[in-house]
N, C-alpha and C positions, 0 to 999 in steps of 0.2 A: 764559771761558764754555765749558762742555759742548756738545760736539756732540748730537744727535738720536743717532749711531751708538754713543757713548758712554754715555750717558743711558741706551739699550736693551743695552748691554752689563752695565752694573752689575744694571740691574732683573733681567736674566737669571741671573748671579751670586745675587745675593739671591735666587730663585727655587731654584734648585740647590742653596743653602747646607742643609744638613744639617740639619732641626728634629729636636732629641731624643727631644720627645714623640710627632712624627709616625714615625719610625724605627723606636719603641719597640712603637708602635702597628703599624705595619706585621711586625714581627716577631711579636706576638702572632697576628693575623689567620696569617701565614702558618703558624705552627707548628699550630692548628685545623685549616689545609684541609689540613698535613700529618697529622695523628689522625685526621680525619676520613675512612669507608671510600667508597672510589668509590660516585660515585650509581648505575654500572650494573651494577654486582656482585650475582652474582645468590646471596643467601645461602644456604649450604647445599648449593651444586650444584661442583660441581670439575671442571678441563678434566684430559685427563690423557694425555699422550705416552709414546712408547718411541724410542728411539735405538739402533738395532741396527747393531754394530760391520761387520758381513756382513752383505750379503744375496742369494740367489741369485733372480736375475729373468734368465725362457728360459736362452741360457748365458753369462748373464756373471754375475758376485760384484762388487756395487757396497757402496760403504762411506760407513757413518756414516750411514744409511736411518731418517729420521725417518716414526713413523707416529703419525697421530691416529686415536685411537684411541674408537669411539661403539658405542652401543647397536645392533646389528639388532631390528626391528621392537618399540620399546617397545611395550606395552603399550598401548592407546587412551585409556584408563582414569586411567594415570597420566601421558600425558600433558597429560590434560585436567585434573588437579590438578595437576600443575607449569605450564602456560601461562595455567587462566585466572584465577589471582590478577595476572597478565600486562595483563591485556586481550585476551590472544589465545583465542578461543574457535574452533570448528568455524562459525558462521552470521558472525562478524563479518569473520571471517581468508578467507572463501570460498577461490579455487582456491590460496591460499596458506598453507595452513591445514597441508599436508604438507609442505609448506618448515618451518612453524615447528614442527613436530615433531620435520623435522630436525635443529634447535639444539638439539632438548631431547634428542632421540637420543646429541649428542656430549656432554652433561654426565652426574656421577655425584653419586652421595649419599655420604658423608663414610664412610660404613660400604661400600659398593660400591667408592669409589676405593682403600682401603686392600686388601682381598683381591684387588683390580685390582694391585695393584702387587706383592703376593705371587706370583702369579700369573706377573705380564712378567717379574719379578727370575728367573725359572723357566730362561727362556733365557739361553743363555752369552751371555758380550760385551752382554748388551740394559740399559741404561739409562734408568730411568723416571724422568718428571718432574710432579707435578699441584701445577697452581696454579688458585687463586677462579674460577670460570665466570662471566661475563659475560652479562648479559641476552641472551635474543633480543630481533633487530630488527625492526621491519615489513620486509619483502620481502628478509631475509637466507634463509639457504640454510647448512644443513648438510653437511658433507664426504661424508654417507652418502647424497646426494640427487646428488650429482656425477658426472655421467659418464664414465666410465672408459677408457681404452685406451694402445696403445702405451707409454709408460714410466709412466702411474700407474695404478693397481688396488688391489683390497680386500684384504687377505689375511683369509680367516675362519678366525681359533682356535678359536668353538665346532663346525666340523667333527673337530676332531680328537680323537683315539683316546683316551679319559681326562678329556676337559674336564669341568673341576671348578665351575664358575662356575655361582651360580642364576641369571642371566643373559647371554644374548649378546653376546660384543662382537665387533669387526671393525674390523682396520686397512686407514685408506688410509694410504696413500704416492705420493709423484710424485719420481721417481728423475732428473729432467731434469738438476739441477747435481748430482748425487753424481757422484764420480771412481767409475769400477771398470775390471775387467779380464777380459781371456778365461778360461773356468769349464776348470779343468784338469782337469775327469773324462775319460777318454776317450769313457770311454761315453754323455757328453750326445749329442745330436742336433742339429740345427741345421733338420729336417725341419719344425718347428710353427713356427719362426721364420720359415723361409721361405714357408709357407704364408701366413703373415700379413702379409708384406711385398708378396706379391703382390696379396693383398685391400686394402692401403693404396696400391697403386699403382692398382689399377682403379678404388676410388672417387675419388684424384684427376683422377680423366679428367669425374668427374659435375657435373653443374650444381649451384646451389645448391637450385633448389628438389626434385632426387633427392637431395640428403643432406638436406633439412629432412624427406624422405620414410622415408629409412634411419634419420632421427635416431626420427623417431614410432616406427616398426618396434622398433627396439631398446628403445627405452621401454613398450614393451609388451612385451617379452619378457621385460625386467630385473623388471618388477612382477610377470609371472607364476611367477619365477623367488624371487621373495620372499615371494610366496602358499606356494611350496611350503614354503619355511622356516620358515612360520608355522604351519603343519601339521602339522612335524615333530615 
């Protein structure tokens, strides 16, 4: 006679044992949710990177400098046609409503990301990459919405001498794990570096609630500083 531990061994077995139909069936199901496109792919919108081989930040040459790469100040307009088939509108989205303009900031349209990539291919060494954009989130946040300092920053291309784009864009970058090295020009300086190592050693000396003070300050400076760009 079977034990109880037996009895529940076989039953286990036979549970385990391979149904062809249901196998069959499993494979079907899976190969659909593989055809089938992500539920949060946002159709039509593209993320889009650059991978620069060098990069010069103050005086060191750091390498293999990934930048994401987003719109400065879209348009209101369209982003109010790209978020509120979303759900995200200006009254529903309230103080977070600039957050989600954000995410729409770092996406491009099929015909922008391709001159985007003409464009980066521009610079030697630089490496682009655009894949499917992803929805924005409730209470996600944009790289262009980020605050800046010490090893990450924006670099803005439509400052410069020639820019061809009927739109602006602007890399961040956060150089924290790139390798680099000492900037062999002789002629760098080291004077704006130390200026600012200084100002990062005196706000360490501050409380929390003078840097939530310095934090307001600068956020008001950075928006007045994007008024002017938007005027340009």
């Amino acid at each position: 006679m079977k034990t109880q531990k037996q009895n529940d061994e076989e039953a286990l077995k036979d549970i385990l044992k391979p149904d062809p139909k249901r196998v069959e069936k499993a494979k079907k199901v899976i190969g659909e949710m593989l055809k089938a496109p992500e539920p949060n792919l946002w159709s039509g919108r593209y993320f889009v990177t650059a991978k620069l081989k060098e990069y010069m930040h103050r005086n060191y040459i750091f390498k293999d400098v990934e930048m994401t790469i987003f719109q400065w100040d879209m348009p209101e307009e369209e982003a109010i046609s790209l978020l509120e088939p979303l759900g995200f509108t200006p009254g529903s989205s309230g103080d977070w409503w600039q957050y989600a303009i954000s995410q729409a900031e770092e996406t491009f349209s099929e015909s922008q990301a391709k001159e985007l990539i003409q464009f980066l291919e521009q610079y030697p060494g630089t490496q682009v990459d655009i894949k499917p954009a992803t929805k924005p989130i409730e209470h996600g946040i944009g790289v262009g919405a980020i605050s800046v300092g010490g090893f990450s920053d924006f670099y803005v291309f439509f400052e410069e001498p020639g820019y061809s784009l009927g739109f602006k864009v602007v890399g961040y970058y956060n150089l924290v794990s790139c390798e680099f090295e000492p900037n062999p020009d002789p002629k760098a300086t080291l004077k704006e570096e130390e200026e600012k190592d200084k100002a990062m050693r005196y706000l360490s000396s501050f409380s929390l609630e003078d840097l939530l003070e310095v934090k307001e300050f600068i956020d008001k400076k950075i928006q007045v500083q994007k008024a002017k760009y938007r005027n340009k």
